[in-house]
C-alpha positions as a Markdown table, in Angstrom:
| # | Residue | x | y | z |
|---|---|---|---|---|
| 1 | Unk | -5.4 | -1.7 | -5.3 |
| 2 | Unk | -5.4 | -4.8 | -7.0 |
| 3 | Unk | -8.0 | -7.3 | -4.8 |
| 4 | Unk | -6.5 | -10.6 | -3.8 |
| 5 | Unk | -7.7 | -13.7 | -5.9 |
| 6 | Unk | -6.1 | -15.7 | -8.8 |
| 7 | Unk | -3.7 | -14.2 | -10.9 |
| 8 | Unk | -1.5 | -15.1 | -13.7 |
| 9 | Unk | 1.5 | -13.5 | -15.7 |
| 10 | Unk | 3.0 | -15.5 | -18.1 |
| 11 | Unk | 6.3 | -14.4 | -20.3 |
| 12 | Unk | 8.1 | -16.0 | -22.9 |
| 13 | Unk | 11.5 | -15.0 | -24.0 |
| 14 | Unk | 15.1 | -16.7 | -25.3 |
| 15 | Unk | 17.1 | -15.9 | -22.4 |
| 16 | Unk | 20.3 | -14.3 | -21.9 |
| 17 | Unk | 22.5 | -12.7 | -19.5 |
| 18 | Unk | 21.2 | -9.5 | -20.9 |
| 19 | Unk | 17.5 | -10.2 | -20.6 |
| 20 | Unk | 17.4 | -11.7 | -16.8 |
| 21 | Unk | 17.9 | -7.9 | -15.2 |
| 22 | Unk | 14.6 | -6.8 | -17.4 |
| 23 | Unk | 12.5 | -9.9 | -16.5 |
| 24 | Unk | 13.7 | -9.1 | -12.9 |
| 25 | Unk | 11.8 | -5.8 | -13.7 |
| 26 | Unk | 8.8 | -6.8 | -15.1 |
| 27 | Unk | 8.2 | -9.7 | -12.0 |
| 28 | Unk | 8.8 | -6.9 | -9.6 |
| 29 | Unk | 6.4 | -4.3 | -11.5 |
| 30 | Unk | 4.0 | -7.4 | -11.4 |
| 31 | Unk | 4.2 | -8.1 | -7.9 |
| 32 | Unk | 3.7 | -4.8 | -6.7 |
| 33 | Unk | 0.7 | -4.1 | -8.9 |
| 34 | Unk | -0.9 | -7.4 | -7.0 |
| 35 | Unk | 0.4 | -5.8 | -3.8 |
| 36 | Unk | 2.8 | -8.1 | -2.6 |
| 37 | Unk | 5.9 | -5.5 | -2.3 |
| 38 | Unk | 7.2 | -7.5 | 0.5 |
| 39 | Unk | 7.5 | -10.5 | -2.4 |
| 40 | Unk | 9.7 | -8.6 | -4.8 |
| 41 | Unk | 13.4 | -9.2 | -3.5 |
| 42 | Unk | 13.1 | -13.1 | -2.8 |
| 43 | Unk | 10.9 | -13.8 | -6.3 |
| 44 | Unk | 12.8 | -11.5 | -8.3 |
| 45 | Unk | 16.0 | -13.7 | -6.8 |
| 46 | Unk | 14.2 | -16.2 | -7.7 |
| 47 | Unk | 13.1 | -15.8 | -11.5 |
| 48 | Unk | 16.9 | -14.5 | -11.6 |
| 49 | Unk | 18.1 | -17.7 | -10.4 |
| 50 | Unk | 16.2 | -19.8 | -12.5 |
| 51 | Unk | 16.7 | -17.9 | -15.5 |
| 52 | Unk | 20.5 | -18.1 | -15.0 |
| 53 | Unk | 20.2 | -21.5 | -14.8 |
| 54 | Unk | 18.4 | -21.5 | -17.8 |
| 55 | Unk | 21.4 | -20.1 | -20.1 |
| 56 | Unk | 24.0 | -21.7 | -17.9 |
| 57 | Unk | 22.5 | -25.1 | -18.1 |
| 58 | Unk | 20.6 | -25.3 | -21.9 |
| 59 | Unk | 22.7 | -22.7 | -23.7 |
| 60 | Unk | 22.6 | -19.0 | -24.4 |
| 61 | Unk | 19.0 | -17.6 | -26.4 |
| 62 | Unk | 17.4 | -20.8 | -24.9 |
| 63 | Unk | 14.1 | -20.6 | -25.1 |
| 64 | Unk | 12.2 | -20.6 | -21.7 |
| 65 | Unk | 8.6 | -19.3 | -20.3 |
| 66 | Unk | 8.5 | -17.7 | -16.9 |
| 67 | Unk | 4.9 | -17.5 | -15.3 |
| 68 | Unk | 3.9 | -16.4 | -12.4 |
| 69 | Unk | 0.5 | -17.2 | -10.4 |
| 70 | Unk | -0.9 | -15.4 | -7.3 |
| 71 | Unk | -3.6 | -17.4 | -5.4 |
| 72 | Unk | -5.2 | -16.4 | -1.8 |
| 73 | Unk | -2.6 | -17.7 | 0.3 |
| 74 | Unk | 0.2 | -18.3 | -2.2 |
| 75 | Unk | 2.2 | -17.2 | -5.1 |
| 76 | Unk | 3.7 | -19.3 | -7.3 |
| 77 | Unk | 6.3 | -18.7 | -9.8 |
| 78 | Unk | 8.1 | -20.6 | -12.6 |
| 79 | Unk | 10.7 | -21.1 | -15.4 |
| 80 | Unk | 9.6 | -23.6 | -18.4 |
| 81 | Unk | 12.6 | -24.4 | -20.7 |
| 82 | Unk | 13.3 | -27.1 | -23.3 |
| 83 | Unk | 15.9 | -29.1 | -21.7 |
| 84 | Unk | 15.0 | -32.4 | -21.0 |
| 85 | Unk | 17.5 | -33.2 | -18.0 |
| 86 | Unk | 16.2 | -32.6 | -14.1 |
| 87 | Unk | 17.9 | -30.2 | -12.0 |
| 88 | Unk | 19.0 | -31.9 | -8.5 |
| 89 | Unk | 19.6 | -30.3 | -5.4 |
| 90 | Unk | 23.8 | -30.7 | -5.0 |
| 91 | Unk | 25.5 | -29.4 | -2.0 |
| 92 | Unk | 25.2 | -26.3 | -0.4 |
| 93 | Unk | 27.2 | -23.9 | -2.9 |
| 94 | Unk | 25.0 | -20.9 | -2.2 |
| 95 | Unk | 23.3 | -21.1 | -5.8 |
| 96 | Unk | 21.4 | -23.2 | -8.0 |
| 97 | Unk | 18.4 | -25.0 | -6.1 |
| 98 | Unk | 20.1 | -24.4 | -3.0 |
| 99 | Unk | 19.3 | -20.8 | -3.2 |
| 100 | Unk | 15.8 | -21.7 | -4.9 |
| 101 | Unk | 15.1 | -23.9 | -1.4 |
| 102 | Unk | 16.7 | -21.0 | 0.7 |
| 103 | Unk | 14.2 | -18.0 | -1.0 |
| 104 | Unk | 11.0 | -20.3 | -1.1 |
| 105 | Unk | 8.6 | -22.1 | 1.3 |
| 106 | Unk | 8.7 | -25.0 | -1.2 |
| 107 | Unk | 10.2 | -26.3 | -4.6 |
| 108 | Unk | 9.9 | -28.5 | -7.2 |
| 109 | Unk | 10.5 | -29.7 | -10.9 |
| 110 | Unk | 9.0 | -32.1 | -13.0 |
| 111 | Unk | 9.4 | -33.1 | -16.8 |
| 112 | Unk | 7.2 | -32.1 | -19.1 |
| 113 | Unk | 6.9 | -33.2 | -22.9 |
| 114 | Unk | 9.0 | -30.3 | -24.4 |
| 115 | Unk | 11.3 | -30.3 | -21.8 |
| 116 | Unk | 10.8 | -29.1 | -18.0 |
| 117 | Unk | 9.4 | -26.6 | -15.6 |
| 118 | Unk | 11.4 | -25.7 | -12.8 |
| 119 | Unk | 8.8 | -24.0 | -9.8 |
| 120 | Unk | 8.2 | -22.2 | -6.2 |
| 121 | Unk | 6.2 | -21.1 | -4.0 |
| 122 | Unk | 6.1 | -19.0 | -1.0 |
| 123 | Unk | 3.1 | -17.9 | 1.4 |
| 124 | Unk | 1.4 | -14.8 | 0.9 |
| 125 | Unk | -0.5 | -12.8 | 3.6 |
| 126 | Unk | -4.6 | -12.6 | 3.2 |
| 127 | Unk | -5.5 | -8.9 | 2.1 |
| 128 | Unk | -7.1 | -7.0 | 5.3 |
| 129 | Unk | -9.7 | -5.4 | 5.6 |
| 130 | Unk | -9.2 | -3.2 | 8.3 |
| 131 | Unk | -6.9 | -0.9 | 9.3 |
| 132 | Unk | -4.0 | -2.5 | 12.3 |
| 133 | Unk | -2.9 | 0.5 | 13.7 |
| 134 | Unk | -4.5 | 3.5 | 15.5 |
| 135 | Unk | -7.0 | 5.8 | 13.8 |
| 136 | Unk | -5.1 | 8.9 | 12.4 |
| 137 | Unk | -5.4 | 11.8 | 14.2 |
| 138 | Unk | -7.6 | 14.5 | 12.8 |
| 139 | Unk | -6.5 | 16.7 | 9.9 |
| 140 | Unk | -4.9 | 19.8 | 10.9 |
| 141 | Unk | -3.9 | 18.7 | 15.0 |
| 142 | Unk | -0.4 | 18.3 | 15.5 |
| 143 | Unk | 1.0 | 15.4 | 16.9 |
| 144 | Unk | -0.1 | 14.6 | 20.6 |
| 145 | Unk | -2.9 | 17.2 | 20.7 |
| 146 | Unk | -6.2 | 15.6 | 21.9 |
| 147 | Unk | -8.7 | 15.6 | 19.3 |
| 148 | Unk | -11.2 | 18.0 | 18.6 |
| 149 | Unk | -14.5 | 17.3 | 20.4 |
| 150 | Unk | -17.1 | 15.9 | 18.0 |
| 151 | Unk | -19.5 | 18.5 | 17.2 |
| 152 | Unk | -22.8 | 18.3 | 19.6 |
| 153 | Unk | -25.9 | 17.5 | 17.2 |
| 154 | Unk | -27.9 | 20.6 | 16.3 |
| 155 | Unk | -31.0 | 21.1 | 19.3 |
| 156 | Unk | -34.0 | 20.5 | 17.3 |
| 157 | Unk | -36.3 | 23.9 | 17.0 |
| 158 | Unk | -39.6 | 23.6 | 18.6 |
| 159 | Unk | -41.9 | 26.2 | 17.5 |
| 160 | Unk | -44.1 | 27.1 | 20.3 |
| 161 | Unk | -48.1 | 26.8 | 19.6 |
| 162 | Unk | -49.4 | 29.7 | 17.8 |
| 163 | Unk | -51.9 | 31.4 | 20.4 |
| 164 | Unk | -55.6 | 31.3 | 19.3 |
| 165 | Unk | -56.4 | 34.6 | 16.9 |
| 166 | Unk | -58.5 | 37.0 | 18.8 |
| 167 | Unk | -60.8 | 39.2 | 17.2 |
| 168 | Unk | -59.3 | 43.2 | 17.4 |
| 169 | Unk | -61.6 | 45.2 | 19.4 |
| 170 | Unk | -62.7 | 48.6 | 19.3 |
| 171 | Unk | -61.5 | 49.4 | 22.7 |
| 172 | Unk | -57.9 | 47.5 | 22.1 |
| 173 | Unk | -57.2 | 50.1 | 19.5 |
| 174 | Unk | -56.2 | 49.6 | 16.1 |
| 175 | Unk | -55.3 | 46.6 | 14.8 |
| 176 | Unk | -51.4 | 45.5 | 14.7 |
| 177 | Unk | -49.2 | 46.1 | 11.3 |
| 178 | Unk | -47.3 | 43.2 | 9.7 |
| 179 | Unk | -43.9 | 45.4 | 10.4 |
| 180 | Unk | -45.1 | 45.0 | 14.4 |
| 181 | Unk | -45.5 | 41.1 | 14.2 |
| 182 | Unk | -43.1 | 39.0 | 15.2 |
């Protein structure tokens, strides 16, 4: 498991029609390895959408840099490209920035001096550290059984005191053997 903190993937690539299914691949191999599964669907939408705007908007084999960034609480993700125009948020045609607005918890673009970056962001949940559910039950008891009782702690041995050595007498008979002792 990859531990939550600052990461960063960055990609660079002319895009095409062809190429935005494999970058939608790569994101969604990236986001799982950071463990955001839950992320992959809406960013890889994402990326997608951008990246079609891309080609649609500059031209086809533009060239364009897609980056993503996971911090604690957020993950970011963006498309660089060369054109110098701003995108702007038109009505509501179900694509474009619309869809970029619709997938994310915030937007943006600003112009940069090779062209623009086109971003978003969207809220990421905090690694935990313990377990939300129930403890499992134990290996080997089928569902519903009550658990095995813990095993007891082993009763210490107490040796009792050895009894003081008396001196064999005549009268006792002979002494003991070792195969008579106990």
């Amino acid at each position: 498991m990859t531990p939550p903190g600052d990461r960063h993937y960055t990609v660079e690539l002319h895009v095409s029609a062809e190429r935005v299914p494999q970058i939608r691949r790569i994101v969604a191999a990236h986001l799982r390895h950071w463990d955001l599964a839950p992320q992959v669907k809406p960013v890889c939408e994402g990326v997608a959408e951008l990246l079609t705007n891309v080609h649609r908007h500059i031209g086809p084999d533009a060239r364009c840099v897609v980056e993503l960034r996971r911090g604690e609480r957020h993950l970011t993700a963006s498309v660089a490209d060369d054109g110098p125009r701003l995108p702007r948020l038109e009505g509501a045609s179900g694509g474009g920035l619309g869809r970029i607005a619709a997938l994310s918890d915030s937007w943006g673009s600003c112009g940069t001096a090779g062209g623009k970056v086109v971003w978003f962001t969207r809220r990421i949940e905090a690694a935990r550290t313990a377990p939300v559910g129930p403890p499992a039950p134990p290996t080997g008891a089928p569902d519903g059984a009550p658990p095995a009782p813990a095993a007891a702690e082993p009763t210490p041995v107490v040796e009792p005191p050895a009894a003081p050595a008396v001196e064999p007498s005549a009268a006792s008979g002979p002494p003991p053997s070792e195969a008579t002792l106990v």
